[in-house]
C-alpha angles and dihedrals in degrees: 000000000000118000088218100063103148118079107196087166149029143160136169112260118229096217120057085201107108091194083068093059093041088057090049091055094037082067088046088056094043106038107022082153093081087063112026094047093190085065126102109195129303121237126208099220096170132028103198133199111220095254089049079050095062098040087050081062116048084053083061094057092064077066099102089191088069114127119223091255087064097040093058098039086067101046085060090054095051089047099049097232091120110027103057098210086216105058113093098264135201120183125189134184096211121192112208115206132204124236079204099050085165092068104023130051121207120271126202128217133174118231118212104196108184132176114200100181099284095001139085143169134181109210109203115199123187107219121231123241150140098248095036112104096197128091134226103273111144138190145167131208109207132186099213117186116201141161099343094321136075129202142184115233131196103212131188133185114266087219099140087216095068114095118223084255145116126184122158106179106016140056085222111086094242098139110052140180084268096054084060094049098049106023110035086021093068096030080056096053097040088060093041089062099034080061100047086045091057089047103051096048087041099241116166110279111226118201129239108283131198128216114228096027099147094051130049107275098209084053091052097058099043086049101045094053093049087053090041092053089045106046107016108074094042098060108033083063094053099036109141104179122090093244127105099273092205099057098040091038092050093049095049093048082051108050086046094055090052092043092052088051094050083044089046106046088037083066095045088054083054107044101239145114092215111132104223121238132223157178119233101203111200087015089173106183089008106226108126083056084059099050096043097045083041085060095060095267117133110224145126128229110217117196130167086220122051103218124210093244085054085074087054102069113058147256083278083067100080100205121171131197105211135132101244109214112177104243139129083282097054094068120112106205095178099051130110104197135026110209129200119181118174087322100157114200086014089059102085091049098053090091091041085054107041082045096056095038098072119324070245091073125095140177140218108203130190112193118206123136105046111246132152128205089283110026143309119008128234138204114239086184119068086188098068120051121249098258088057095051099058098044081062098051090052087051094061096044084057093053091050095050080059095255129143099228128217131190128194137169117234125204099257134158083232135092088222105064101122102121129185118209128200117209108130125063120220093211142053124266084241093054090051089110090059089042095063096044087063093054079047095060098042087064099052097057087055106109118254115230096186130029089221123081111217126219123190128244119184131215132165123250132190113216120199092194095056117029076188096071099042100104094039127108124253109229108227117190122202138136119296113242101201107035092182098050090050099039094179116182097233128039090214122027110133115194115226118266117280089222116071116231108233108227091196097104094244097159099063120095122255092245094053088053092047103043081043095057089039090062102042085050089049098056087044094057089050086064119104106250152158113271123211130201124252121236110268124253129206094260090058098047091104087030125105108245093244085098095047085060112126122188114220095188130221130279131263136197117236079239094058084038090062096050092063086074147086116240091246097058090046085048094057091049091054087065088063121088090231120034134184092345099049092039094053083046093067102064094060086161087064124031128029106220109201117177099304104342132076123197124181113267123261106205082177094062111095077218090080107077118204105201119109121235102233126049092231091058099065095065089052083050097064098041087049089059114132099343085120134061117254101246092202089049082052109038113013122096095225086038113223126344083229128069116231096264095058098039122099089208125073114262097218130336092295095076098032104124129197103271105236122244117234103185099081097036 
C-alpha cells in the first residue's frame, strides 16, 4: 500500500508530458523561497543512491524520539512497499534556511524525486532532530497518467498521528494542509504548463537556476539579517531622496551582505585578515559605500551628482563628486576591488579599468541600463532578449580583459540582478603586457560615432531651480587640444550630465495641465460604465437613489488618450521629459494610470487604498488635509463619491485651508 495514501487535491494537468512536471517540482526543490517568502534559500546538502537512502535511514532509527509516522515510513522503505527499485530515483538530503534566522531556526527534509514512464512524484520527508523545530508532516506532489488524462495530486499519509499541519521553520501551525493547496499547488501547476508552453513552441529551455551561488547560503541569510537590522530601519526613516526607501535601502543591504561574503571567503583562500579595499564607480545614494566602509572596509563612492542622503552619513563615508572619464588617469593601483553598481554608461568599462589598475585588482559588476563604451547598447540577436544580450556582451568584455568571469544571480526586488564578478586572471602576472594590448585593441574596433575626442573641463554653476545642485560642476565637451596629454580610452564616451533632468512636465502652464486633465476625464465619462452609488447624507435619507448615482467612467489606452488631441499639443508634451503618462500621473487625485491604460479614480471603492508608503509622509498627510480644492467636487457632473466630511480635499472656497510649508519646518 501506498504510503500516501491521503489525497487532499487534484486537478487535471494541461501537458501529458511528465518531464514538464519534473522540471516544475525541480523549482519547488531549488527555490522554495519564491513561494514560501519566509524562506531563505534552500540548500542540497546530500545527493543519495537508493542503498546510501536506506542506510541514512536506519541510522535514523537509532534515533528513540521517532514518532510512529517516521517510524513507519521507514519500514516501507526497508521493506520496498514505497520506493519501486525500479523506478528512476533521485534522493536528496535539503536544508531549508530561514530569511528570520532570529526567530527560526533551519529544518532538514529528504526529497525523494522519482520518474516511473508517464508518471512522476516528489516525496517530501521532514527529518527528525533535537534542534529541528519542525515536526514530522509529510507530503508528496505527484504527476499520474491514466487512461487518456493526466493529473497532479497533493498526497498526504493517512497515519492517524500526523497533524494537518506543516511548519517548516516554526513549533506554531502556521503552515497547514490549506497553505499547500492553495499556495505551492497553483504555483505547481503554473510551472507545469509554462513549461509545457516553452517546449511546444520550441522556446530555449533554461534549467533550473539557483540565486547566491558563489557565497554560503546559510552565511547569507544570517548576514544579511544582521546588516538589515542594523542598517534598514534607520535609513528608510531618514531617507531624504524621492525614490521608494525600501527598495533602494534593501538592495543595497543586499548587495553589501553578498560582497562581504566574496570578500570574506576571497581572504580565507589567502590566508589573511586584510580587509579589501575598493572603488564604487557611479555610486549614486551611496549606501552600499557606507555599509561597506561601516563594516571596516577602506573605499570611495564617485558619482557625477552629489545626492541629499549623501550629507546624512558622516565625515568616515568618502564620496566624491567627479565626472569619471576612462583614461590613463582613471586607474586605481592600489585597490583592491572596482565596483559597478547600476552604473549605467560606466558599466562596460568596469572590467577595462580593474584590469588595467594591478592584475591585483578585481571588479563586481551589476548590469542593469544597456550601454556600450560610447553610448546606448544594441542588441545584433533577435533570439535572446536584450537583457540577456547585453549580459553577454559584458561578459565578454570581462573574459578579454583576461579575466575568469563569474555570474551569479542576487535576491533583489529587481528584475536586473545577474552580476558578473571578476576575481581569477587567465594569465600570468608576467603576460600582463599582452594582456593589455589585447584590451587596446578591443577599443579600437569600437565604432566611432564622432571624429572629435572630447576632453572635460569643469566649472561651478548656481541653480535657482535646484539648491541641490548648487555646488555641483557643469560638464563642458569640446575638443581636446592636446590628445596625447589627455589619452583618454574612448574617443567618445560622454558621461552623463551632472544635473538631473526633472520628467514632471514643469515647465507646462497651469492652464495647459488643467484643460488637458478636463478632456481625458471627459472621454472617460462618455464611456459606458458601471455607476455606483454615492454615500448618503442626511438631506437624502427620505430621497430615491437616482440622485446618489456617480458615473466612474470607462477606461482608455495612452494610445486613445493621444488621439484626442491636436498634433501641436502632442507636439509641446513631447518636449517634456515625461509625456501623457507623467502628466496623468500628476493629478493623482484624478486619474489611476496602470501599465498602458488610465481610468477615472474611485475614492468610494474599498480598492483605493489611502495609506502612504512611507511613515514621513503621514504626518505630512494630515497637515496637507483640505489645503486643495476636490477636482471631482469642481468638475465632475455627479460632483465627488465622498461626501465633505470624509474628503481630504476641500469641497468649495469655505473649507479651503492655507497649504503648510515644509521647507522651513
Amino acid at each position: 500500500m501506498d504510503f500516501f495514501e491521503d489525497c487532499v487535491f487534484e486537478q487535471n494537468a494541461e501537458t501529458d508530458n511528465v518531464t514538464d512536471f519534473v522540471h516544475a517540482t525541480s523549482i519547488w526543490i531549488n527555490q522554495p523561497h519564491v513561494v514560501d517568502k519566509r524562506l531563505n534559500c534552500a540548500i542540497i546538502e546530500k545527493t543519495l543512491s537508493y542503498n546510501e537512502c536506506i542506510e541514512y535511514m536506519r541510522h535514523l532509527c537509532k534515533d528513540k524520539k521517532l514518532n510512529p509516522d517516521w517510524q513507519r515510513y521507514i519500514s516501507t522503505l526497508q521493506d520496498g512497499t514505497h520506493v519501486n527499485r525500479d523506478v528512476e530515483l533521485q534522493i536528496f538530503i535539503r536544508k531549508l534556511i530561514p530569511k528570520r534566522t532570529d526567530i527560526f531556526s533551519s529544518t532538514s527534509e529528504m526529497v525523494i524525486l522519482g520518474v516511473d514512464g508517464d508518471n512522476a512524484y516528489a516525496s517530501f520527508i521532514v527529518l527528525p532532530s533535537e534542534n529541528s523545530c519542525a515536526s514530522s508532516y509529510n507530503y508528496q506532489v505527484s504527476f499520474r497518467s491514466d487512461l487518456n488524462k493526466c493529473r497532479i495530486q497533493l498526497r498526504l499519509t493517512s497515519c492517524p498521528n500526523q497533524q494537518r499541519s506543516l511548519h517548516y521553520l516554526s513549533k506554531k501551525p502556521r503552515q497547514t494542509t490549506e497553505w499547500l493547496k492553495s499556495h505551492l499547488m497553483p504555483k505547481l501547476i503554473a510551472w507545469t504548463e509554462q513549461q509545457s508552453i516553452s517546449r511546444l513552441s520550441n522556446k530555449t529551455q533554461f534549467p533550473v537556476t539557483t540565486s547566491i551561488s558563489l557565497v554560503e547560503k546559510e552565511d547569507y541569510a544570517t548576514l544579511y539579517q544582521d546588516l538589515k537590522l542594523k542598517y534598514g530601519k534607520k535609513w528608510i526613516q531618514i531617507w531624504p531622496e524621492k525614490t521608494d526607501p525600501f527598495k533602494f535601502v534593501y538592495e543595497d543591504v543586499s548587495i553589501a551582505t553578498y560582497i562581504l561574503l566574496l570578500w570574506k571567503a576571497e581572504r580565507e583562500e589567502k590566508g589573511t585578515n586584510e580587509l579589501q579595499s575598493f572603488v564604487d564607480l557611479g555610486c549614486g545614494n551611496g549606501l552600499l559605500v557606507h555599509i561597506l566602509r561601516s563594516e571596516g572596509h577602506p573605499g570611495k563612492g564617485i558619482d557625477i551628482r552629489r545626492r541629499k542622503i549623501w550629507d546624512f552619513y558622516g565625515s568616515d563615508t568618502v564620496l566624491e563628486v567627479k565626472a569619471f572619464v576612462p583614461s590613463n588617469e582613471s586607474i586605481f593601483s592600489e585597490t583592491d576591488w572596482i565596483i559597478g553598481n547600476h552604473c549605467d554608461e560606466l558599466t562596460p568599462w568596469i572590467p577595462v579599468i580593474a584590469a588595467r589598475s594591478s592584475y591585483n585588482c578585481h571588479y563586481f559588476v551589476l548590469p542593469c541600463c544597456p550601454y556600450d563604451f560610447n553610448g546606448k547598447f544594441s542588441r545584433r540577436h533577435a533570439k535572446e532578449s536584450q537583457y540577456r544580450a547585453y549580459l553577454n556582451y559584458i561578459y565578454n568584455i570581462g573574459k578579454t580583459c583576461g579575466f575568469d568571469v563569474e555570474e551569479d544571480r542576487l535576491r533583489l526586488p529587481s528584475t536586473k540582478r545577474i552580476c558578473h564578478i571578476g576575481r581569477k586572471r587567465t594569465y600570468e602576472s608576467s603576460e600582463s603586457a599582452t594582456q593589455n594590448r589585447m584590451i587596446s585593441e578591443m577599443l579600437s574596433k569600437v565604432p566611432s560615432t564622432s571624429s572629435n575626442r572630447v576632453s572635460l573641463e569643469r566649472k561651478h554653476i548656481n541653480s535657482s531651480d535646484d539648491k541641490m545642485n548648487a555646488d555641483q560642476e557643469k560638464i563642458v565637451i569640446k575638443p581636446a587640444e592636446n590628445d596625447a596629454e589627455h589619452q583618454q580610452w574612448s574617443r567618445n564616451f560622454k558621461p552623463r550630465e551632472p544635473i538631473e533632468l526633472t520628467s514632471n512636465c514643469k515647465q507646462l502652464s497651469r492652464s495647459f495641465k488643467d484643460e488637458f486633465a478636463f478632456a481625458v476625464a471627459s472621454r472617460l465619462l462618455e464611456l459606458p460604465s458601471k455607476r455606483v452609488l454615492k454615500p448618503m447624507t442626511d438631506d437624502q435619507e427620505n430621497d430615491d437613489d437616482s440622485d446618489r448615482v456617480w458615473n466612474k467612467g470607462g477606461e482608455l489606452t495612452l494610445d486613445a488618450v493621444a488621439s484626442l488631441f491636436e498634433k501641436p499639443t502632442m507636439q509641446q508634451l513631447k518636449k517634456e521629459c515625461g509625456g501623457i503618462k507623467t502628466l496623468l500621473k500628476l493629478f493623482h487625485q484624478v486619474f489611476i494610470v496602470s501599465g498602458n491604460k488610465v481610468k477615472i479614480r474611485d475614492w468610494s471603492s474599498s480598492e483605493i487604498s489611502d495609506h502612504c508608503c512611507y511613515s514621513k509622509c503621514k504626518s505630512e498627510k494630515e497637515k496637507l488635509y483640505k489645503t486643495k480644492l476636490c477636482w471631482f467636487y469642481t468638475h465632475h457632473p455627479d460632483g465627488c463619491p465622498l461626501i465633505a466630511s470624509t474628503c481630504s480635499y476641500a469641497h468649495g472656497e469655505s473649507e479651503l485651508k492655507e497649504r503648510p510649508n515644509f521647507n522651513s519646518s
